[in-house]
N, CA, C and O atoms as a printed pandas DataFrame, in Angstrom:
     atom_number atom_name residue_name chain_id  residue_number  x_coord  y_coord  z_coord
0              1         N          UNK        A               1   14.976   26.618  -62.795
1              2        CA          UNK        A               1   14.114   25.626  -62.150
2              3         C          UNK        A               1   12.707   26.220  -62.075
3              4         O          UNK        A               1   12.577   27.381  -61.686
4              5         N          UNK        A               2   11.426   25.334  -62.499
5              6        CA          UNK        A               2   10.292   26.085  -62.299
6              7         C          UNK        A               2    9.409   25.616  -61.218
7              8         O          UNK        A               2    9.493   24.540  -60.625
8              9         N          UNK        A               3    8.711   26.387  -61.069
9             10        CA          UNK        A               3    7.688   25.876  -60.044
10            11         C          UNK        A               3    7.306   24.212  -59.759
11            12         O          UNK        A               3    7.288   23.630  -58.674
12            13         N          UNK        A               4    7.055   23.747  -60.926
13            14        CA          UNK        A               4    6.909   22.402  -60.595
14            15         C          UNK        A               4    8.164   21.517  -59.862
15            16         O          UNK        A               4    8.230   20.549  -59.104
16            17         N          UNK        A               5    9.013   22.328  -60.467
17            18        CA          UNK        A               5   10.537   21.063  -59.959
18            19         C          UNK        A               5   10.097   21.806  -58.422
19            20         O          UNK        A               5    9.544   20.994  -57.680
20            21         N          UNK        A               6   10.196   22.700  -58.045
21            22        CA          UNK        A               6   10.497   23.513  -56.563
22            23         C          UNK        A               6    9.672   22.892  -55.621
23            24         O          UNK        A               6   10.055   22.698  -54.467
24            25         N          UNK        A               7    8.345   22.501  -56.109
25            26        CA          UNK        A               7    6.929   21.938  -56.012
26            27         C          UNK        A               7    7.391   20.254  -54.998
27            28         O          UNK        A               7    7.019   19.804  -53.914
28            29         N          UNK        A               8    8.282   19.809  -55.988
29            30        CA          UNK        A               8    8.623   18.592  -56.483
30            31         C          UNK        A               8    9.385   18.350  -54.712
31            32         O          UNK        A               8    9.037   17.808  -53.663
32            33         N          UNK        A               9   10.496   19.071  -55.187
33            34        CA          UNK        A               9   11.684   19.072  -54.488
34            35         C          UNK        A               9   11.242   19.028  -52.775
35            36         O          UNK        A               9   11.588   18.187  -51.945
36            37         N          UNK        A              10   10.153   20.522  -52.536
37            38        CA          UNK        A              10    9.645   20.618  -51.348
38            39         C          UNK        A              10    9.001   19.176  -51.025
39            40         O          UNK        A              10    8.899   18.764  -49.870
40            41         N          UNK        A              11    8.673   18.615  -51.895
41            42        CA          UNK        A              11    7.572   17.513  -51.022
42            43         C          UNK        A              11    8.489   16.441  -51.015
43            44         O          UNK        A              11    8.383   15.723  -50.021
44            45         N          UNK        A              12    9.431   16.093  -51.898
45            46        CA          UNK        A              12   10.850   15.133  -51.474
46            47         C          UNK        A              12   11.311   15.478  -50.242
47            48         O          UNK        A              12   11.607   14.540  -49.502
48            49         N          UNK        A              13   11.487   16.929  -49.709
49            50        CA          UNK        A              13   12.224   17.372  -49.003
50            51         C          UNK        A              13   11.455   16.900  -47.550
51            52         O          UNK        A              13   12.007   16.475  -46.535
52            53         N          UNK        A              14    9.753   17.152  -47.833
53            54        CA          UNK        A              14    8.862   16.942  -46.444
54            55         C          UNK        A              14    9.231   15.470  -46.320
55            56         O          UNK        A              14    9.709   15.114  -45.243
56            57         N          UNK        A              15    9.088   14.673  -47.180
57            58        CA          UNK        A              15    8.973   12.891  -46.925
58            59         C          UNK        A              15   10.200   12.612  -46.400
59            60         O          UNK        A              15   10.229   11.769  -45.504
60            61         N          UNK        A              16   11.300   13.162  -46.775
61            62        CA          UNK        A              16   12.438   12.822  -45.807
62            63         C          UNK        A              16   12.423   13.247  -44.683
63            64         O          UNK        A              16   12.936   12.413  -43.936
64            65         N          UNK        A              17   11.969   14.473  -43.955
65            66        CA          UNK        A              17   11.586   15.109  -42.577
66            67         C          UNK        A              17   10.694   13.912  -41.896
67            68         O          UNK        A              17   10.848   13.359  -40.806
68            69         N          UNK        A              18    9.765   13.715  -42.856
69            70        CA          UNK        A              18    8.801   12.812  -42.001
70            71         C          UNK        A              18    9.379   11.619  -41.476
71            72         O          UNK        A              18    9.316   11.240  -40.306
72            73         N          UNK        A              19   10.322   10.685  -43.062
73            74        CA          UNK        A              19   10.600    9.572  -42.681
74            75         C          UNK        A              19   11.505    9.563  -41.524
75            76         O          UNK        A              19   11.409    8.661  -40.691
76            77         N          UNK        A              20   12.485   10.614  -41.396
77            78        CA          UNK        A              20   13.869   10.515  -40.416
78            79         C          UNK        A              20   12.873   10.799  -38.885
79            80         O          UNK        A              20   13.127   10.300  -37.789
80            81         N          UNK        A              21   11.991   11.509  -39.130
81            82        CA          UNK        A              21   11.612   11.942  -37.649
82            83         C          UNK        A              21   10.199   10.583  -37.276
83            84         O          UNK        A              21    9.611   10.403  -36.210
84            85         N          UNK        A              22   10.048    9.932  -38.434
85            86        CA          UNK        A              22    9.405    8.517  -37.851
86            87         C          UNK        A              22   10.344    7.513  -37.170
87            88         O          UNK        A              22   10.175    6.913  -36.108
88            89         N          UNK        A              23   11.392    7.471  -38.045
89            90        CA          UNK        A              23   12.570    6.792  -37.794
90            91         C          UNK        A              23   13.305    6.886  -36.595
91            92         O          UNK        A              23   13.921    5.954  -36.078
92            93         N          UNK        A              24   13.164    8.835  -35.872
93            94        CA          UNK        A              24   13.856    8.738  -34.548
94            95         C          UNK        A              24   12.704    8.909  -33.263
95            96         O          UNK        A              24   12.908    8.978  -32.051
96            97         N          UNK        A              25   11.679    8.940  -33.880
97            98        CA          UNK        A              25   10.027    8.208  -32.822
98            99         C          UNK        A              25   10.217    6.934  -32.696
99           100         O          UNK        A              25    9.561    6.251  -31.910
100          101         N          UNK        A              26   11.105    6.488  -33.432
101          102        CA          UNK        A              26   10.616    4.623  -32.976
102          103         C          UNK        A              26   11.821    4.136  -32.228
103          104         O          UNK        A              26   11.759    3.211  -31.418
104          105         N          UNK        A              27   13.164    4.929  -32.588
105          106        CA          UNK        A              27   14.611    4.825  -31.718
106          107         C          UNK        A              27   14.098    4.893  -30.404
107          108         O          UNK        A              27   13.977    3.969  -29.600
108          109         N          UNK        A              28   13.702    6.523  -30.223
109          110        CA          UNK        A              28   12.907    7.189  -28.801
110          111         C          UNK        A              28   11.891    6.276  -28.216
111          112         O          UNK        A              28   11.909    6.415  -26.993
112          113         N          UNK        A              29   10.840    5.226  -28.671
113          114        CA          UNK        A              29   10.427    4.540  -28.520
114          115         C          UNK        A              29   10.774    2.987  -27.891
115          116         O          UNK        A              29   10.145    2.479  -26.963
116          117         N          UNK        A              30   11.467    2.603  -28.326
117          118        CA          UNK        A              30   12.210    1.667  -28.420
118          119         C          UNK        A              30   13.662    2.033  -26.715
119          120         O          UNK        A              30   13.872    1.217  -25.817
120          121         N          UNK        A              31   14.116    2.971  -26.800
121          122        CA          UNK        A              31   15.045    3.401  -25.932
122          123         C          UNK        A              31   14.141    3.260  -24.640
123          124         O          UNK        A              31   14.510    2.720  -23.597
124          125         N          UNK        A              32   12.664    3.936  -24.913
125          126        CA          UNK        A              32   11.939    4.264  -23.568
126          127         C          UNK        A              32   11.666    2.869  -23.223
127          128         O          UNK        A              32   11.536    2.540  -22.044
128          129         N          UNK        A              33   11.551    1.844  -24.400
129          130        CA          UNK        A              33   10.817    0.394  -23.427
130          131         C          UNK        A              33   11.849    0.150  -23.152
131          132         O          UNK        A              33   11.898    0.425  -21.953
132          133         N          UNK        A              34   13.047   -0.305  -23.534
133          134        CA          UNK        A              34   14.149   -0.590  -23.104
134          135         C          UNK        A              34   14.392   -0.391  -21.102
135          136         O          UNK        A              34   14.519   -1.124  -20.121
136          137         N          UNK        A              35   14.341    1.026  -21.416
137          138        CA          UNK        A              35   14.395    1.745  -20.144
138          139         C          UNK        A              35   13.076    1.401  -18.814
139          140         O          UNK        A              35   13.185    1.571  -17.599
140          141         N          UNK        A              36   12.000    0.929  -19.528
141          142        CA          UNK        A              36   10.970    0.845  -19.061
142          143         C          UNK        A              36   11.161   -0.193  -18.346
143          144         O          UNK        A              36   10.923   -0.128  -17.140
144          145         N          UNK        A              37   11.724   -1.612  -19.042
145          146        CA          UNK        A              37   12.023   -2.658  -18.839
146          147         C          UNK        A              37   13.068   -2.653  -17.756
147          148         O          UNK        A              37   12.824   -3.396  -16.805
148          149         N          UNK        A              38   13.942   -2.109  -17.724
149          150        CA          UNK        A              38   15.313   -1.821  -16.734
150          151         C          UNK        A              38   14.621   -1.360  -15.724
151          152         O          UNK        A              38   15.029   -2.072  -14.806
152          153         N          UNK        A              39   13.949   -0.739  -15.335
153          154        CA          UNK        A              39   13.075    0.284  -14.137
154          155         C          UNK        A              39   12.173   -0.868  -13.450
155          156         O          UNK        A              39   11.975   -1.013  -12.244
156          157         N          UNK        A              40   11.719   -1.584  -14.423
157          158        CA          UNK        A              40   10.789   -2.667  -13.869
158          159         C          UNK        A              40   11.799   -4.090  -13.105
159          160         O          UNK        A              40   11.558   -4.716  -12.074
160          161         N          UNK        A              41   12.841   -4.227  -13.987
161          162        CA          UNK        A              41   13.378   -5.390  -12.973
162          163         C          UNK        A              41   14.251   -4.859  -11.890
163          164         O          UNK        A              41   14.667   -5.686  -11.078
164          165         N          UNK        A              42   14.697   -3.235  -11.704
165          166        CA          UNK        A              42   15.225   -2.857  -10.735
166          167         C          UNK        A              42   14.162   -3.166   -9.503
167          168         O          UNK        A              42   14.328   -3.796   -8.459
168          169         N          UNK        A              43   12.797   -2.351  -10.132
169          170        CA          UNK        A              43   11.701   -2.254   -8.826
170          171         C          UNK        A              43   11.736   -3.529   -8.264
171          172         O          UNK        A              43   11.770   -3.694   -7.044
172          173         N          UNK        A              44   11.732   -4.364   -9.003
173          174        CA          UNK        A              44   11.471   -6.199   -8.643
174          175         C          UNK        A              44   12.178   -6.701   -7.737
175          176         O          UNK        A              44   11.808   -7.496   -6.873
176          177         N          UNK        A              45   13.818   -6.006   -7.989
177          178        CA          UNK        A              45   14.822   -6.008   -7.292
178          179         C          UNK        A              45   14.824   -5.709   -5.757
179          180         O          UNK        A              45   15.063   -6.400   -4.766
180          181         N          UNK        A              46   14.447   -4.355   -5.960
181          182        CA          UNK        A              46   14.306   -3.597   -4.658
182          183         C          UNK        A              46   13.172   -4.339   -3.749
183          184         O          UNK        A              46   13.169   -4.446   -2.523
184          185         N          UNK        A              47   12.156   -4.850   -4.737
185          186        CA          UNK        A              47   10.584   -5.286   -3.736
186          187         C          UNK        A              47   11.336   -6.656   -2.699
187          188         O          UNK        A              47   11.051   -7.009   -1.555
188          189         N          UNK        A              48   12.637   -7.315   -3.914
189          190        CA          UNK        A              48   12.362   -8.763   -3.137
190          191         C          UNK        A              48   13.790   -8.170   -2.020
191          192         O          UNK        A              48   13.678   -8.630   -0.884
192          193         N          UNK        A              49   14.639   -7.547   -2.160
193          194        CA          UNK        A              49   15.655   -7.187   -1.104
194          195         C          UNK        A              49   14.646   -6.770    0.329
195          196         O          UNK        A              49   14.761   -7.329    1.419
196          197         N          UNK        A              50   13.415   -5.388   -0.066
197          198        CA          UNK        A              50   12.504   -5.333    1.388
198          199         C          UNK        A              50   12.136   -6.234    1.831
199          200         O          UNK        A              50   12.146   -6.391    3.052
200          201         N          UNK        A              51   11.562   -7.380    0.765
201          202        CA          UNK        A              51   10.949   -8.621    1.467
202          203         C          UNK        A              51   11.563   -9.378    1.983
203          204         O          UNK        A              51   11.126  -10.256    2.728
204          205         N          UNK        A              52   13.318   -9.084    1.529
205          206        CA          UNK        A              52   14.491  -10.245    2.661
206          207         C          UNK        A              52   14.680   -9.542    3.985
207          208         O          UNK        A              52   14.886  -10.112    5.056
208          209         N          UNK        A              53   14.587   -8.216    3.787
209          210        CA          UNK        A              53   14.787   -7.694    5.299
210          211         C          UNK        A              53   13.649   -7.723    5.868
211          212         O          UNK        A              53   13.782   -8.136    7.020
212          213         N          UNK        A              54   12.241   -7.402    5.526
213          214        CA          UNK        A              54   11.410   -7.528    6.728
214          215         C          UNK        A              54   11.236   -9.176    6.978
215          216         O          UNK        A              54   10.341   -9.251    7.820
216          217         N          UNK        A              55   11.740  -10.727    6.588
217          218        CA          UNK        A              55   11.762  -11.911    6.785
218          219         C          UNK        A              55   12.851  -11.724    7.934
219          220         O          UNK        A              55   12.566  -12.175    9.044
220          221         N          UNK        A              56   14.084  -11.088    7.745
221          222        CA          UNK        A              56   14.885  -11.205    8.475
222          223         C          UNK        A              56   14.361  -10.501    9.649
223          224         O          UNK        A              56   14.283  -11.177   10.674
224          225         N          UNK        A              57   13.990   -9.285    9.704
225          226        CA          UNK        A              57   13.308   -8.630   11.160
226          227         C          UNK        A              57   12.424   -9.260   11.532
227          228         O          UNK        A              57   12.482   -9.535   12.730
228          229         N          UNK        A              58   11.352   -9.728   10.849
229          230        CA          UNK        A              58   10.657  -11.085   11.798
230          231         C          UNK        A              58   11.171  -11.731   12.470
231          232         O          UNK        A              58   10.856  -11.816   13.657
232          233         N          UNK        A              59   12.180  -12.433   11.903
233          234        CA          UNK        A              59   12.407  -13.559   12.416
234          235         C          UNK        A              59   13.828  -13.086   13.864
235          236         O          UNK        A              59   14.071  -13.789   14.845
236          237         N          UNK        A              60   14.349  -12.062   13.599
237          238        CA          UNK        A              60   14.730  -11.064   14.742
238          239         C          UNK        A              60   14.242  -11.158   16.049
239          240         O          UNK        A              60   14.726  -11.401   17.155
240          241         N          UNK        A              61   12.680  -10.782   15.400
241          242        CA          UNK        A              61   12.029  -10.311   16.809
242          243         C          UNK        A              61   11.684  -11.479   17.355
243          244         O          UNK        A              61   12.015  -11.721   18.516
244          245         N          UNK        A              62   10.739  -12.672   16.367
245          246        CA          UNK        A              62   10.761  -13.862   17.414
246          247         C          UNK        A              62   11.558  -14.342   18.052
247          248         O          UNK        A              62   11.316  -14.846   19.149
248          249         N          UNK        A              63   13.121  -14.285   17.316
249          250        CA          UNK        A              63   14.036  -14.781   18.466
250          251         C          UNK        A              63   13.793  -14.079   19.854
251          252         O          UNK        A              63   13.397  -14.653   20.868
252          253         N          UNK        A              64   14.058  -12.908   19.747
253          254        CA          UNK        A              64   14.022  -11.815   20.908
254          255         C          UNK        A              64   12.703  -12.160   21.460
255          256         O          UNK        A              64   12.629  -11.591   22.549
256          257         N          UNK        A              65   12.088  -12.539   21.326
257          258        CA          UNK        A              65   10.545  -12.818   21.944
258          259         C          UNK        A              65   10.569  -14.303   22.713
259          260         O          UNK        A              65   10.116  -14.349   23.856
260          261         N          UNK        A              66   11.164  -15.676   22.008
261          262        CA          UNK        A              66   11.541  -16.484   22.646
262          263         C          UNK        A              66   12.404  -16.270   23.833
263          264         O          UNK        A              66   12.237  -16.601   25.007
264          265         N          UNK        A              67   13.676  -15.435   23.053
265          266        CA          UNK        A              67   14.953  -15.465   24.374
266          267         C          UNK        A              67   14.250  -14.155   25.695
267          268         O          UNK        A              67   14.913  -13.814   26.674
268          269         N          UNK        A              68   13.102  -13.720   25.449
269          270        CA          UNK        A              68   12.617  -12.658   26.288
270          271         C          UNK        A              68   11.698  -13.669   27.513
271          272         O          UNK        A              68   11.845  -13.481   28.720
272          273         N          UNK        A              69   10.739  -14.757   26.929
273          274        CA          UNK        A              69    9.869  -15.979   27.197
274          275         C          UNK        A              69   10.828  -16.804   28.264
275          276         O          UNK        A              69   10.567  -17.216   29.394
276          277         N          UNK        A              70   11.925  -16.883   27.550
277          278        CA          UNK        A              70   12.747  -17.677   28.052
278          279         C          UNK        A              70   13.275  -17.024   29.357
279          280         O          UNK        A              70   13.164  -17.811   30.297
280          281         N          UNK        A              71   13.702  -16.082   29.634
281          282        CA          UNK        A              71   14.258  -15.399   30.911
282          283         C          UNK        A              71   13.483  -14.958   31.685
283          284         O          UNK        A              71   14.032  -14.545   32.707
284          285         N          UNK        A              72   11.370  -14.752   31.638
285          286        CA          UNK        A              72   10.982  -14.471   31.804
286          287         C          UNK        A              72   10.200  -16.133   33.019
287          288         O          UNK        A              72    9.591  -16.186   34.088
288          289         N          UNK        A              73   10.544  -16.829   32.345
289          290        CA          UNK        A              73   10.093  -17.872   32.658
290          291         C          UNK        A              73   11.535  -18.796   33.682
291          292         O          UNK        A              73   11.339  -19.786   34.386
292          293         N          UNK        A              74   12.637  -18.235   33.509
293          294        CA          UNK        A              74   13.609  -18.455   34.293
294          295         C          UNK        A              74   13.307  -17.811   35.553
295          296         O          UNK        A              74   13.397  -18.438   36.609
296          297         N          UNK        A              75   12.896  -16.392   35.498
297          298        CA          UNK        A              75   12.874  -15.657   36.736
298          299         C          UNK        A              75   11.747  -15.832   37.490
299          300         O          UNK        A              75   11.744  -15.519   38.681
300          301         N          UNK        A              76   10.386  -16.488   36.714
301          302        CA          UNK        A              76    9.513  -17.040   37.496
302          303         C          UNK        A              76    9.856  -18.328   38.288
303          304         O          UNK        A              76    9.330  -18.496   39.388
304          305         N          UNK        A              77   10.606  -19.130   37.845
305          306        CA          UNK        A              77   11.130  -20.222   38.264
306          307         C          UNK        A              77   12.159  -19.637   39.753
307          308         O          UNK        A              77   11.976  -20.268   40.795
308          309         N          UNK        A              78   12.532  -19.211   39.762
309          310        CA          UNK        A              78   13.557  -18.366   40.601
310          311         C          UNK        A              78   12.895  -17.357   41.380
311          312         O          UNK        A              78   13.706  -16.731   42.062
312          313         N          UNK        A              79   11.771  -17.001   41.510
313          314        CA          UNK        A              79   10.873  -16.664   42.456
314          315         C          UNK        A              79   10.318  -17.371   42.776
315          316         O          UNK        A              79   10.106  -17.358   43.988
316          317         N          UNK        A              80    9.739  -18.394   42.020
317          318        CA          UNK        A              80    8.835  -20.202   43.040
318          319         C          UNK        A              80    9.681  -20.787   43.943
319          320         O          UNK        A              80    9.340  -21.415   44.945
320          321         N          UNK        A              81   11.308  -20.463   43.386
321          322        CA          UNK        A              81   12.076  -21.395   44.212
322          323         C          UNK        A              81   11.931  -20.639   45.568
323          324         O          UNK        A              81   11.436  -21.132   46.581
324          325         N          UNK        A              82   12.444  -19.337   45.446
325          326        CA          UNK        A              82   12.999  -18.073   46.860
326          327         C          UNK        A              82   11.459  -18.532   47.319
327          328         O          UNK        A              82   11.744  -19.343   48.200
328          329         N          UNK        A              83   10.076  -18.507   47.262
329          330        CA          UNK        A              83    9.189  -18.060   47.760
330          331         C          UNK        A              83    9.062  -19.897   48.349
331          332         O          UNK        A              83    8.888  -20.276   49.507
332          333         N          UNK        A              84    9.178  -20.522   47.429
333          334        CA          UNK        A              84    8.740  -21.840   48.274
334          335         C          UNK        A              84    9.922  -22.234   49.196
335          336         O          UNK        A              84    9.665  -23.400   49.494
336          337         N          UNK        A              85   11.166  -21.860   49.854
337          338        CA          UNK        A              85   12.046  -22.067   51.051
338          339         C          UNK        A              85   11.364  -21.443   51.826
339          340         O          UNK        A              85   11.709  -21.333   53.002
């Protein structure tokens, strides 16, 4: 074999290195959006589950704020009564 075939062979040999390792840049590529994509509708996930619990703790506390209004305004009633006999 002479120099030229060896010549030959090496640069067959680089274009297949290149092509396979373009080929597993775009797998790797491709895997990461994939993944990218999965990460993004988890976050989405997670944002709207916080946003059901802090709706639900709102709406918690106003109860507790009414039923607090409410007993607060019973016991004023119940001191007008004791104080006006």
């Amino acid at each position: 074999m002479g120099l030229e075939d060896l010549k030959k062979q090496t640069e067959e040999n680089i274009e297949k290195v290149v092509d396979a390792t373009k080929e597993k840049a775009e797998e790797a590529k491709d895997k990461l959006t994939e993944l990218a994509g999965e990460a993004k509708d988890k976050a989405k996930e997670a944002a709207h589950a916080a946003q059901d619990k802090a709706d639900e703790a709102e709406e918690a506390v106003q109860d507790k704020a009414e039923e607090a209004k409410d007993k607060a305004t019973e016991l004023a009633d119940e001191a007008k009564d004791k104080l006006g006999k």
